[in-house]
C-alpha positions, 0 to 999 in steps of 0.5 A: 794100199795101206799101211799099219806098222807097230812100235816098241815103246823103251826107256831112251837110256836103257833100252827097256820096254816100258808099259806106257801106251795108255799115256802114249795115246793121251799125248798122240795129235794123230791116229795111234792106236793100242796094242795087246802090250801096253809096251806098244802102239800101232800106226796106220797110213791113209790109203795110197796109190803112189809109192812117194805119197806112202813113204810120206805118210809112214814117215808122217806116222811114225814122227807121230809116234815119235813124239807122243811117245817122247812126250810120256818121257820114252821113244817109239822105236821099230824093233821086230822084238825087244832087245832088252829083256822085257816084262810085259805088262797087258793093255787095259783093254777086256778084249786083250786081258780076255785073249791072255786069260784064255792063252796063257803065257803065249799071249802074255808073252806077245810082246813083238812088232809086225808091219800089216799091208793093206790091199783094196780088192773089188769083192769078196771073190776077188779076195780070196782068189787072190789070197789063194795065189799069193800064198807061195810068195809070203815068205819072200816078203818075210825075208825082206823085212827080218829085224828080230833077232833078239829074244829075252836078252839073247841072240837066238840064231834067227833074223826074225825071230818075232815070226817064231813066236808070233806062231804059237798062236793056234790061228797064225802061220800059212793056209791052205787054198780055199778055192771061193769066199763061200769057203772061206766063209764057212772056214771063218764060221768053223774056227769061231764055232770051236770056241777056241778063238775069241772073234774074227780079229783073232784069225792071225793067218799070213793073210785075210780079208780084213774084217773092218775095211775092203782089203786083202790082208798080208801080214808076214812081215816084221816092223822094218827098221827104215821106211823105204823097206816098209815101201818096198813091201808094200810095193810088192804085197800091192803088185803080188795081189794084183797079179794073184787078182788078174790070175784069178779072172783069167782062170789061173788054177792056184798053186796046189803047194801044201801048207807044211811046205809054206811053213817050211819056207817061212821057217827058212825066212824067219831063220836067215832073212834075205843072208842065206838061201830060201825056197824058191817057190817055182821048185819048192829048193833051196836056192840064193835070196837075191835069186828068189828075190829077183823072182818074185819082182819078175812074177809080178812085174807086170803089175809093177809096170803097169802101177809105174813101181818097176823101177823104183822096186828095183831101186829099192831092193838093190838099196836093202841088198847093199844096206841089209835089214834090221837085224844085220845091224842089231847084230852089228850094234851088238858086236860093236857096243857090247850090250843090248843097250847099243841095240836099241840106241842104234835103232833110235839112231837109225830113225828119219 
């Protein structure tokens, strides 16, 4: 598995996203890469199958983040959305200035930070059978990792509000089972045969088959504010598919839940995070986080087992509950410093 996590680039002093990514990369010594803001860059780990080699790597990429950035006179932070009000600015990039060309103000006004999960799967087959059964379980991985509740200068009300915009995007949001790669072929050849969607990089789903490397896709969550929760959904997003894999080879049927009922679970995510109640997806009811939290670890606990991640999982999760995510302490630096300055200065702080 892998992962790619994005970051806000910000003025250290007043917290505001500066449009510096280009200068950021000249100054970067490992792998950075662009983004559509140039407010932004992104990292990505090396493949890994052990959890302590993956907290190794994150924490290695974002301290390269860290210093190029510091380098162009800002700091990279891992914040969902801008705190600080913010004036995107479009990367140079003609693949980036062609998307807002084509979309308008909703590409314009992307300017949010994702965590991206990388899982190596066998086939094709094997992907999207796994994709077709992990659906019902995304929402939870979104849960965990909320650290956006901050939009335009205000609190909207929602722990991840970066999944809210992120959806205006006419590609992005949860699928409907596709029951073969034949047929998510064809999917694929439909939406670029609309002219709607620039190329397959576009395809924003909750999870795909990536288009550049042999791995199943999942990404719902926010940029988590500490490493070890970008662990915890890595550990989960690896032993999901892994269990959706083995269902798919023994002939488990997918479950059959409708997308309106997944955008609803995502909502209720997006809205409370892991603070309130979520759909549990063995009922499709509302019922306490941490209960369906804890289903989620005993569905793939299997997986988790065999991978030697049980333990640690349940380490990690009980650590997030006690310590909660980014956005109960964007909203507490808020309350304590009195602007949005202390939220991102909090933030900065937070960092290894």
């Amino acid at each position: 598995m892998g992962v790619e996590e994005e970051f806000l680039l910000v003025d250290p002093d007043s917290g505001e996203p500066r449009a510096v990514g280009s200068t950021v990369l000249r100054r970067a010594a490992g792998e950075l890469t662009g983004e559509l803001q140039a407010q932004q860059v992104e990292t990505a780990t090396d493949p890994c199958r052990d959890l302590g080699d993956l907290l190794g790597e994150i924490r290695t990429r974002r301290g390269e983040a860290e210093r190029a950035a510091r380098a162009a006179g800002v700091e990279a932070v891992a914040l969902g959305t801008p705190p600080v009000p913010a004036d995107p600015h479009v990367s140079s990039d003609a693949r980036y200035r062609a998307m807002v060309e084509r979309f308008g103000r909703t590409g314009l006004e992307q300017l949010t930070c994702a965590c991206h999960v990388h899982v190596a799967v066998d086939s094709a087959d094997e992907a999207v059978g796994a994709l077709d059964r992990i659906r019902p379980w995304l929402a939870v991985l979104l849960a965990l990792s909320v650290n956006s509740p901050f939009w335009d200068g205000t609190d909207t009300g929602y722990a991840g509000f970066r999944t809210q915009v992120w959806g205006r995007w006419p590609s992005a949001g949860p699928t409907g089972p596709y029951g073969s790669a034949a047929a998510y072929r064809e999917l694929t050849e439909t939406l670029l045969g609309t002219d709607t969607l620039l190329d397959e990089g576009m395809f924003y789903f909750d999870a795909r088959l990536s288009a550049h490397h042999p791995t199943l896709e999942v990404r719902v969550a926010d940029v988590c504010r500490e490493p070890v929760d970008a662990v915890l959904v890595a550990a989960l997003t690896r032993a999901l598919v892994e269990t959706a894999a083995r269902e798919w080879a023994d002939g488990v049927p997918a479950d059959a839940v409708r997308v309106e009922v997944l955008r609803l679970a995502a909502w209720r995510a997006s809205r409370s995070g892991p603070d309130a109640e979520l759909l549990h997806p063995h009922t499709w009811r509302p019922a306490p986080a941490a209960d369906v939290v804890r289903a989620l670890i005993d569905h793939v606990g299997p997986a988790l087992r065999d991978a030697g991640d049980l333990d640690t999982v349940r380490e990690l999760w009980q650590a997030l509950a006690a310590r909660r995510p980014g956005a109960t302490h964007q909203r507490r630096a808020f309350e304590e410093g009195g602007d949005l300055r202390s939220v991102v200065q909090d933030a900065l702080a937070a960092r290894d």
